[in-house]
NUVO-821795 format. One record per atom (N, C-alpha, C, CB): x negated, y negated, z. Coordinates in steps of 0.02 Angstrom, whole numbers, plus 50000, padded with zeros to 5 digits. Glycine has a CB too. Layout:
XYZ...
END
This chain:
491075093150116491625097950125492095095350180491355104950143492925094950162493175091850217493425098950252493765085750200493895098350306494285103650349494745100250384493875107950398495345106650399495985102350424496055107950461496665099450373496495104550530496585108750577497295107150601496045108350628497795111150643498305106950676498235108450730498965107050660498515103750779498545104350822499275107250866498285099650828499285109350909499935112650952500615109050923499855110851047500515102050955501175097350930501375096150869501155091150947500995099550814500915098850748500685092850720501425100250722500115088450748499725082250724499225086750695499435076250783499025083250609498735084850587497965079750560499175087450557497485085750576496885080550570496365085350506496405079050664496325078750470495765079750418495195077150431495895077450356494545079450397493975076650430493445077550378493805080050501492855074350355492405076850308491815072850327492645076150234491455076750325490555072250347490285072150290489895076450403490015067150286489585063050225488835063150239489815054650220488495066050208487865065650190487605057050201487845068650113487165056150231486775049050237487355043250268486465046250150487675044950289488175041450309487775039650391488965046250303487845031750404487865030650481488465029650520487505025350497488835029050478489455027450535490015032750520489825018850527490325031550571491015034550551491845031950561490985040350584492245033250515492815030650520493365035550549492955028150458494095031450594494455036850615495055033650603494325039550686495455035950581496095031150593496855037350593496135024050513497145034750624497925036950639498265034850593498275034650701498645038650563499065038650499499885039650515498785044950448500165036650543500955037550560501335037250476501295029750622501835042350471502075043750394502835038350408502275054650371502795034350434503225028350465503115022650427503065026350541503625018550403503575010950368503945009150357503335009250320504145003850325504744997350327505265001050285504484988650287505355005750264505695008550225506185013150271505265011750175505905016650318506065018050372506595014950426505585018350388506505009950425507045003750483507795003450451506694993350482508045002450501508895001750489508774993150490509565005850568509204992350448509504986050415509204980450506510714987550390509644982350541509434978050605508634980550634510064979550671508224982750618507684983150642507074981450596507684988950666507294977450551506924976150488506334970750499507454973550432505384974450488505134968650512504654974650566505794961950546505374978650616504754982150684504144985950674505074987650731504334989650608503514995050601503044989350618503224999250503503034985450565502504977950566502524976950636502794969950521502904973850657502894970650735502604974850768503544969150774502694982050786502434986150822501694987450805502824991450820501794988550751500894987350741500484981550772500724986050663500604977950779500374971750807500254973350890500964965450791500774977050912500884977250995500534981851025501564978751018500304985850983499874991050991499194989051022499804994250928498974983250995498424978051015498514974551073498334972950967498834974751111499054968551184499124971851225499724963851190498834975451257498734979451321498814983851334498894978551359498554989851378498974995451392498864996951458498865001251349498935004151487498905004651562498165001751598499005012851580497735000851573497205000451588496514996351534497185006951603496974992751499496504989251469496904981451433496144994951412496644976951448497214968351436497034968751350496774957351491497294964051315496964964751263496344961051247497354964151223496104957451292495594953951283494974960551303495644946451332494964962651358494454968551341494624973251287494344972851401495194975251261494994979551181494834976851142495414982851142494684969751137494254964651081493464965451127494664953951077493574965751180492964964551203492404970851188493064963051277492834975851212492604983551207492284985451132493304988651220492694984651111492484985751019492034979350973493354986050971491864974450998491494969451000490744971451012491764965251048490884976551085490064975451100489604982451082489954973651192490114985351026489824990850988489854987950938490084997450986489944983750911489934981750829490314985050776489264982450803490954989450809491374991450793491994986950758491454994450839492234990550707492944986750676493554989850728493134989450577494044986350745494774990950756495204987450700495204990250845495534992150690496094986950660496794990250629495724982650596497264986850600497954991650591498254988850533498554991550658498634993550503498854989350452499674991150444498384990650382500174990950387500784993150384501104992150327501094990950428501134998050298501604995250210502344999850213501004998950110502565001150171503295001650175503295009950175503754997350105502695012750178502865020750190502365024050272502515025850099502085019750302501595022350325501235014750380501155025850253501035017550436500675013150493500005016450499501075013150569499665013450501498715015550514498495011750566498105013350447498065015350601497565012950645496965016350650497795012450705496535012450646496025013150621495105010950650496265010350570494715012150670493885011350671493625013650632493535013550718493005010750658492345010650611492045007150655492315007350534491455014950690490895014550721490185019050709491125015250778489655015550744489295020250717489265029050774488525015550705488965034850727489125039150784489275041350846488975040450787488515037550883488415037050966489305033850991487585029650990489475029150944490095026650978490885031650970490195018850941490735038750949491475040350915491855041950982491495047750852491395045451066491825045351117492355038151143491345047451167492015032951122492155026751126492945026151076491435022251099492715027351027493205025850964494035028350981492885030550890493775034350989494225040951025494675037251087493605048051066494125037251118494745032951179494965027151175494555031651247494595022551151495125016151131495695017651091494785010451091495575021951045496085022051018496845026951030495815022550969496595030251079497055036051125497235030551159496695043051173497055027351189497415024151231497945020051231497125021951254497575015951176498275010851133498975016651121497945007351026498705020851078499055023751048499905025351116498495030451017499425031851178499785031751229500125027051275499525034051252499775022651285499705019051337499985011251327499005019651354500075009751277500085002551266500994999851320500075001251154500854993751330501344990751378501934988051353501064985751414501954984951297502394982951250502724977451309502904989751212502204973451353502634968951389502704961751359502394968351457503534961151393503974954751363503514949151344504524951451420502954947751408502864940251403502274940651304502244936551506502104947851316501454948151250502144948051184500734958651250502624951851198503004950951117503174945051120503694955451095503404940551161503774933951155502894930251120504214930051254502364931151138501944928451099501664927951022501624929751125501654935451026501564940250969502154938150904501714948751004502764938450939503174935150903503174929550853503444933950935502784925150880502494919250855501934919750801502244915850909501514925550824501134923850754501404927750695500354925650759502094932050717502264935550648502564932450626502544941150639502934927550651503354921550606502944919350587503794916350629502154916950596501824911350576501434917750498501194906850658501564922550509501324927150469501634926850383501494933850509502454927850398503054925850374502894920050343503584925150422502754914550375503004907950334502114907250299503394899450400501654910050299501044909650247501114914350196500354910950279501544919750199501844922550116502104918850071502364927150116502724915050120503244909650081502854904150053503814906150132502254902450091501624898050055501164900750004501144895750106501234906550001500844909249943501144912149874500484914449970501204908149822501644910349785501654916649746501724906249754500854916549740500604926649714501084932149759499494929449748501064929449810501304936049846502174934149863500774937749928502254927249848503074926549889503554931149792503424912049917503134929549749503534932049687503434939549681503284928549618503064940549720503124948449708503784951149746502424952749739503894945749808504234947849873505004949249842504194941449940505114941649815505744940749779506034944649725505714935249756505484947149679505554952849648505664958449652505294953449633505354961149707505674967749724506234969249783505134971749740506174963049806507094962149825507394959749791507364958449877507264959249710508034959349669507974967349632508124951549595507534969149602507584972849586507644980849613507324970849561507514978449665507634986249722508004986049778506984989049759508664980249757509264977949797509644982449826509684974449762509744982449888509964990749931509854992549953510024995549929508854997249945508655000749960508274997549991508565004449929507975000050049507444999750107506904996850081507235006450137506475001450032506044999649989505974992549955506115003849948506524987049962506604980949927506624974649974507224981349887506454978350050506374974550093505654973450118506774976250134505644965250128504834965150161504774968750204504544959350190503964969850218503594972950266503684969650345502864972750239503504963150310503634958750364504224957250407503504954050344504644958050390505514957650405505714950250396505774960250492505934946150403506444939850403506254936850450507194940650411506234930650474506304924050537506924928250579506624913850500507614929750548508084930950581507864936350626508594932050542507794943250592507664951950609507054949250669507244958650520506464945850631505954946250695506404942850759505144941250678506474936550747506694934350817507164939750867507134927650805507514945050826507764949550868507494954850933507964952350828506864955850897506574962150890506544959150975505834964450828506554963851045506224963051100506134971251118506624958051154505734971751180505444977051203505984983051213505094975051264506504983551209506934986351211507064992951133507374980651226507204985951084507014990451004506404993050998507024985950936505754991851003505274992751016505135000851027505194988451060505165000551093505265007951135505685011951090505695007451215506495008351080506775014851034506665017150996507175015551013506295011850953505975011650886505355019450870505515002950886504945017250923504625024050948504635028450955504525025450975505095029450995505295035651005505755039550951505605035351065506345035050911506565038350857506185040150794507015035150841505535037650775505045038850721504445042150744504855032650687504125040750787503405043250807503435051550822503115038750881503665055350750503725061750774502905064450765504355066150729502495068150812501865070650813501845072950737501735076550870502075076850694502405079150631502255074350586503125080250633502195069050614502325064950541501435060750555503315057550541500905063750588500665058950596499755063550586500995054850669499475061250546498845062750518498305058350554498865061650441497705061850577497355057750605496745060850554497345057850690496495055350531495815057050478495145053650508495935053450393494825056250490493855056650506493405056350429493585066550549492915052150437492595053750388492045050650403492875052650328491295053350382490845048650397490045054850431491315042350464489815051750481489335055650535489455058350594488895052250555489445063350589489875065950654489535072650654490805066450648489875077250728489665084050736490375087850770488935084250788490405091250706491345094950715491325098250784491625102750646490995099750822491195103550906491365096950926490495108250965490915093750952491355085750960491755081450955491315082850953491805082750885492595079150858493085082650880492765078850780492895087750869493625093350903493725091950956493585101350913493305092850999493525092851073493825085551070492855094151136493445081051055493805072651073494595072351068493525066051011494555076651002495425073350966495995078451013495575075950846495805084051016496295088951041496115086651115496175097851018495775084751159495675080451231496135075051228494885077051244496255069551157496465063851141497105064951144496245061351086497325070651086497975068251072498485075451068497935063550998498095081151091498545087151077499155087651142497995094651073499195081851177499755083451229500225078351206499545082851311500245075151148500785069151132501375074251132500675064251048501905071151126502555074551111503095068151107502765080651175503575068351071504065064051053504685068551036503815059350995505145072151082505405075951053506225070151061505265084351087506465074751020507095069751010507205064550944507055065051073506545064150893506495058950840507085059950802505865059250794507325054250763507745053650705507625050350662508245052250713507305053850603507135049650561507815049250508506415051750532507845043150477508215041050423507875044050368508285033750417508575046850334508305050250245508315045150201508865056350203507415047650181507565040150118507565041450065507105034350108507885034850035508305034949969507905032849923508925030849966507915036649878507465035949828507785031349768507255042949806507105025949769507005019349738507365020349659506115017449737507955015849629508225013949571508135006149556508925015849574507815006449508507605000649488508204998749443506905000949455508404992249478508924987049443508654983649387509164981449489508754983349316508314977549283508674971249287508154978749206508314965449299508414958349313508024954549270508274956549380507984948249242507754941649220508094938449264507874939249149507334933549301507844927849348507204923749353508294930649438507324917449337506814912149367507064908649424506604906849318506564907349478506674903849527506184896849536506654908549578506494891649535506254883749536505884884949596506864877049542505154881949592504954879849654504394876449644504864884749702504274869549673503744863649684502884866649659503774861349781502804869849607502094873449616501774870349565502034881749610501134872449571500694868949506500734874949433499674867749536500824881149475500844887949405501684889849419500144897549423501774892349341502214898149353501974905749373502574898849293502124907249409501934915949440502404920449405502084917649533502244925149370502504930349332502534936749352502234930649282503004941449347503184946549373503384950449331503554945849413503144955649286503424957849225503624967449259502714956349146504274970949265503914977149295504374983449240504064977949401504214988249272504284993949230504434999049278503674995449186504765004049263504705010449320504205014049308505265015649324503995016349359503415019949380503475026149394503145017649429502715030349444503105035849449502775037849532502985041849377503005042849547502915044349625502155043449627503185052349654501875044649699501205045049741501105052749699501255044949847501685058649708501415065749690501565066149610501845072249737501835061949569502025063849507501425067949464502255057449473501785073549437501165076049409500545074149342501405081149397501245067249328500685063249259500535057349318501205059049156500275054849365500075053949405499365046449377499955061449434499025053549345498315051149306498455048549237497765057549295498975048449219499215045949147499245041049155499775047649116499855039549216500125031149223499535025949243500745030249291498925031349288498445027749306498065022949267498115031149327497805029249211497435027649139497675020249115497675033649076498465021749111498815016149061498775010649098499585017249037498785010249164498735003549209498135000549207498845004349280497325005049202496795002249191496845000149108496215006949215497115002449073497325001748991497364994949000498075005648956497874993249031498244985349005498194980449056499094985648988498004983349105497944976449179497444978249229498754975449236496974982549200496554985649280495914984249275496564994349299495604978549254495074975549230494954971949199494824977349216494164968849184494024964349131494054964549066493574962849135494044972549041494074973548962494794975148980493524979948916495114975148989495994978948981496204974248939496624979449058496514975348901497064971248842497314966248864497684974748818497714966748922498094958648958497524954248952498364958449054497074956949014496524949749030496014947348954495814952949108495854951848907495394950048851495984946748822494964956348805496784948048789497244945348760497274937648803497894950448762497464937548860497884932848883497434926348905498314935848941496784929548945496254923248966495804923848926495914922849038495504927348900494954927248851494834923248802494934931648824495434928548760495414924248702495804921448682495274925848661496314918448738496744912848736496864906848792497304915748727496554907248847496284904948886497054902348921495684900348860497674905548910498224905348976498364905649025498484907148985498024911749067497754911249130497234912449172498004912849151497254911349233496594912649269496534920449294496554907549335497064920549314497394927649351498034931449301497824924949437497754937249295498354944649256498124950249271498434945749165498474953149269498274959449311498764965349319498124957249381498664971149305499274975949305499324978049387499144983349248499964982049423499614983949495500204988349495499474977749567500054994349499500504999649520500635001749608500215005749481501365002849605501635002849679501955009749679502204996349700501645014149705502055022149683502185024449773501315030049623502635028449785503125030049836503345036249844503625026749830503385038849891503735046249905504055049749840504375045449962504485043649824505045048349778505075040749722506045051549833504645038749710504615032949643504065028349644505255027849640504165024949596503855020349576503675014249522503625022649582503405010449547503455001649472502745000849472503934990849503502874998849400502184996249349502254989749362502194997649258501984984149400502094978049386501574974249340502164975249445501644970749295501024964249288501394957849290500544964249208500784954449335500434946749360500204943049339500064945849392500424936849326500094931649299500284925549314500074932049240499884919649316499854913349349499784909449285499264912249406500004903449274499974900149208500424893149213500264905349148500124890049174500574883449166501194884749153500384878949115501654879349156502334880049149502414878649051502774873349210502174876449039502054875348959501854882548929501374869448943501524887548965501334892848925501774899248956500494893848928502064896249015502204904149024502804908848982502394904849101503234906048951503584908648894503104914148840503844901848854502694909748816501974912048784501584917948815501464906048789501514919548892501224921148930501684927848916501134916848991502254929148922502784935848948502834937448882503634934548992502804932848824502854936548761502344942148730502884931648717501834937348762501144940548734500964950348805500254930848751501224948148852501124953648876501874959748872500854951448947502424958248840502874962148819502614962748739503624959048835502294958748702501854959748633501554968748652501014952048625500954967448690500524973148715500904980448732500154970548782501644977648794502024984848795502224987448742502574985348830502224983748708502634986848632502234988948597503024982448583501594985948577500974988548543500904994748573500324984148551500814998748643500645003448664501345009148657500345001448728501705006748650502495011148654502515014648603503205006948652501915009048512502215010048464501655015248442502415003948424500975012848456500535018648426499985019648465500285017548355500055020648531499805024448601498895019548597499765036848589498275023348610497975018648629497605021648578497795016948697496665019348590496315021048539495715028048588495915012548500495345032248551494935035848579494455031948620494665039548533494285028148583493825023848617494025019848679493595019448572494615017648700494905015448744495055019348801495345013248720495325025148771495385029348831495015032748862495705032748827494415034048835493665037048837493275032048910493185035148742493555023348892492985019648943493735020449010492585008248910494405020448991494645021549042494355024649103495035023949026494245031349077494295036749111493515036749146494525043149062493405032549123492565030249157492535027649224492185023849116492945019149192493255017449236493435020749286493605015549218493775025649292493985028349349493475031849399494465032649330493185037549351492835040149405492155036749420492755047249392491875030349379491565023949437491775024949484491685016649433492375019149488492615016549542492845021449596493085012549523492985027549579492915033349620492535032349658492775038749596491865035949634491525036849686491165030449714491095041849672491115024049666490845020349706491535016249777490435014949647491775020249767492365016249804492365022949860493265014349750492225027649849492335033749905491485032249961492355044349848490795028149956490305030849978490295026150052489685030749924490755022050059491015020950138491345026650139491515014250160491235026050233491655031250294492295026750282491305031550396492515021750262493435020850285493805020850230493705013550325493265020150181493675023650089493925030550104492975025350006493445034650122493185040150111494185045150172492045039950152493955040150237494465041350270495145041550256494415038550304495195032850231495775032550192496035039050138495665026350155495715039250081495685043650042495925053250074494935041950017495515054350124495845061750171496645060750178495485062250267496675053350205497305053250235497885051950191497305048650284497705050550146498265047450081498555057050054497585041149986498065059350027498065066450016498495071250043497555068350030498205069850111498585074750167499495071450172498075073450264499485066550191500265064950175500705066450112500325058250178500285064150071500685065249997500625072949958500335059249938500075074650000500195083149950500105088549994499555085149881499945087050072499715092650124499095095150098500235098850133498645094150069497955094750039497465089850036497995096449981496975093150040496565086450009496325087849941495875084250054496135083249898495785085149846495035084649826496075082849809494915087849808494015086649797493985081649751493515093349763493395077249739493135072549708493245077149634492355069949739492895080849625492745084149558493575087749526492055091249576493945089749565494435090749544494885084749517494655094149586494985077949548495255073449534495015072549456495145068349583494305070849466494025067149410494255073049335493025065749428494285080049350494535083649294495005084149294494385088549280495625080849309496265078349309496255073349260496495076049373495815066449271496105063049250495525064349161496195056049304495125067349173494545070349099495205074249051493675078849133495655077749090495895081849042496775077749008495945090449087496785070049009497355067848994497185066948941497645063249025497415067848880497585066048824498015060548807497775070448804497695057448716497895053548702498755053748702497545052648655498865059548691499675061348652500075058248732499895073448623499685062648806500055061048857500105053648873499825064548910499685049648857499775040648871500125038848835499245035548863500215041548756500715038548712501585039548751500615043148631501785047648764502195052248785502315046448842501915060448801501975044248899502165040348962502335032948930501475040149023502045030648896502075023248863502865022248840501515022548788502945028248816503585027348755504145029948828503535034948654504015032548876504415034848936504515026648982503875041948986504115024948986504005019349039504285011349001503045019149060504125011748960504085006348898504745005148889503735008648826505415004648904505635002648866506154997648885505745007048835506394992448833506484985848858507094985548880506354980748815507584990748903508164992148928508134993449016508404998248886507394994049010507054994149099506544992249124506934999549128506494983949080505824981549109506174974149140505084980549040506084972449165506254965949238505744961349230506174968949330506064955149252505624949749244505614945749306505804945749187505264942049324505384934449369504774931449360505544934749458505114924049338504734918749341504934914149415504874914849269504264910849441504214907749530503884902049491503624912749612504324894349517503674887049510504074882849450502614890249472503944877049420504284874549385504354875849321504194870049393504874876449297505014878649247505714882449243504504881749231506304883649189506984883349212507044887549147507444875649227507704890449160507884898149125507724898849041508794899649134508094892049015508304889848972507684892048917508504882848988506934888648957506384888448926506054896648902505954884148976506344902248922506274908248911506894911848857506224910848981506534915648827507094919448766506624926948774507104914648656506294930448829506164935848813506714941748809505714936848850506554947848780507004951148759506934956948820506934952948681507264954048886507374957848943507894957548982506964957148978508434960349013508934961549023509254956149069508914967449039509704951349067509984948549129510334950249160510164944549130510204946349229510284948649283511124951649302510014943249324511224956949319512014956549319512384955349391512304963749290
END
């Protein structure tokens, strides 16, 4: 059973104890991300996440490695384009521990010159191992063509240029204009004893205040359709095939889900049995949905010789069309939905799934949802509704392409829109 409480400043904390559980997870959920930054600050959520780690009034950063080291504790932070986390995983005896390391950063951190001028360095060095990875640099390029404009189409990471800007100065403002108490969920999940937790968090964090924030209104994501190949020295072509999607809250939600494990969300899905199986094109395909406040894209992935990948985009625009034209089979949608609530729960029986999961909820719907309610969400989709989304999502007036690695325009004739 979880429970949510607020606190004075309006920080909101979810929390749920797990049966047989030894540890527990905590993490800070700021409703802040790269989507968020003005054009010149592009890059800081990330950066700031990082700075959060390098000292604060009373601790260098070598003792908060040290500190959380000698409990056998995780810390750690992460940052995507809607949202900043910070995060542990300790075992019980340690949650007074957890609590204050992580109050402290949170309050306290120094954000001094000589640590960003360092720090600096490894986010460029961060930067230039995307641009080395071509799985992830074609996704990059892709959704900065196709989500040209908007916030949302910018890396996480920001630019060589934007970072080198960034000093302690943006930083601070940066802070203070986003870090509204309001926007910020602190979740629990795991072994614990709720008089305790309470007292820790409202001891921790019920005197924050940030008054004065301005957040930027965001603009909700329009997908441009594009075909564009880009030349580059590689051994594969990297494929990028996408589709519009639909929000984090959309109410067919579990439809789009279904259809993503349908065609790219596993080993039996249609792409991977079609494309490597039983044609042996690539190593890697894969569908991966990216859903957002107010939108969202269907992408599929694939890695392949330069000789097949023509072959490669046909055969997986083959499949969208197969599904557009006469939806899926009972039997298909039956192991879907299996699929899911597996990986549910075997994916919920960690404390930082389990956490994650409170905190995703609470942002995107002010609720949490029960396990059993989800899973009869996605039990009660019908065939007619996957067909109904297929023939919505599907169609070749709004599906986008990019090809990354050698291989040149000429060698493609799919029937997807160029670039205007």
């Amino acid at each position: 059973m979880s429970k949510k409480w607020v606190l004075e400043n309006g920080i909101r904390i979810v929390a749920e104890r797990m049966a047989g559980a030894k540890s527990v997870s905590i993490g800070l959920w700021v409703n802040i991300g790269s989507r968020d930054e003005e054009a010149h600050e592009h890059g800081i959520s990330h950066f700031l996440e990082h700075m959060f780690f390098k000292g604060t009034k009373s601790r260098t950063a070598s003792e908060i490695a040290q500190e959380i080291d000698a409990i056998g504790g995780e810390f750690n932070a992460c940052t995507s384009r809607e949202m900043t986390t910070f995060y542990l995983k300790v075992l019980e005896d340690h949650l007074p521990k957890a609590v204050a390391l992580l109050s402290d950063n949170f309050h306290y951190s120094r954000f001094e010159s000589r640590e960003i001028e360092r720090e600096r360095q490894v986010v460029l060095e961060e930067i230039k191992m995307v641009d080395d990875d071509p799985e992830d640099l074609v996704y990059t390029l892709h959704f900065e063509e196709i989500l040209k404009g908007n916030p949302l189409g910018r890396t996480i990471l920001g630019t060589a240029e934007t970072v080198s800007a960034i000093d302690r100065k943006k930083i601070v403002h940066f802070l203070k204009r986003t870090y509204d108490p309001r926007q910020i969920v602190i979740s629990v999940a795991g072994k614990f004893q709720w008089d305790i937790l309470e007292k820790l968090l409202r001891d921790a964090f019920e005197k924050y205040e940030n008054a004065g924030t301005r957040l930027l209104p965001r603009i909700a994501p329009v997908i441009r359709p594009a075909f564009s190949v880009k030349q580059r020295k590689l051994e594969q072509v990297h494929l990028c095939i996408s589709t519009p999607g639909f929000s984090a809250s959309h109410p067919q939600r579990e439809v789009l889900h279904l259809l993503h494990i349908l065609l790219g969300g596993g080993v039996s899905s249609r792409l991977f049995q079609e494309v490597r199986e039983r044609r042996g094109l690539a190593y890697s395909i894969y569908a991966c949905p990216s859903s957002y406040q107010d939108g969202g894209i269907l992408t599929f992935y694939a890695g392949t010789g330069s000789e097949n990948a023509p072959k490669v985009v046909e055969l997986i625009l083959k499949e969208l069309r197969k599904v557009k034209a006469n939806g899926v089979s009972k039997e298909e949608l039956k192991r879907a939905k299996e699929h899911i609530h597996g990986s549910l729960l075997l994916g919920l029986e960690g404390s930082g799934s389990m956490m994650s999961y409170l905190a995703k909820d609470e942002l995107s719907f002010g609720r949490s949802f029960p396990l059993r309610e989800v899973i009869q969400r996605v039990n009660s989709v019908t065939l007619k509704q996957v067909h109904d989304v297929a023939n919505t999502l599907f169609d070749l007036k709004t599906i986008s392409m990019m090809a990354l690695g050698p291989i040149q325009t000429h060698q493609f004739t799919p029937p997807v829109p160029s670039a205007s």
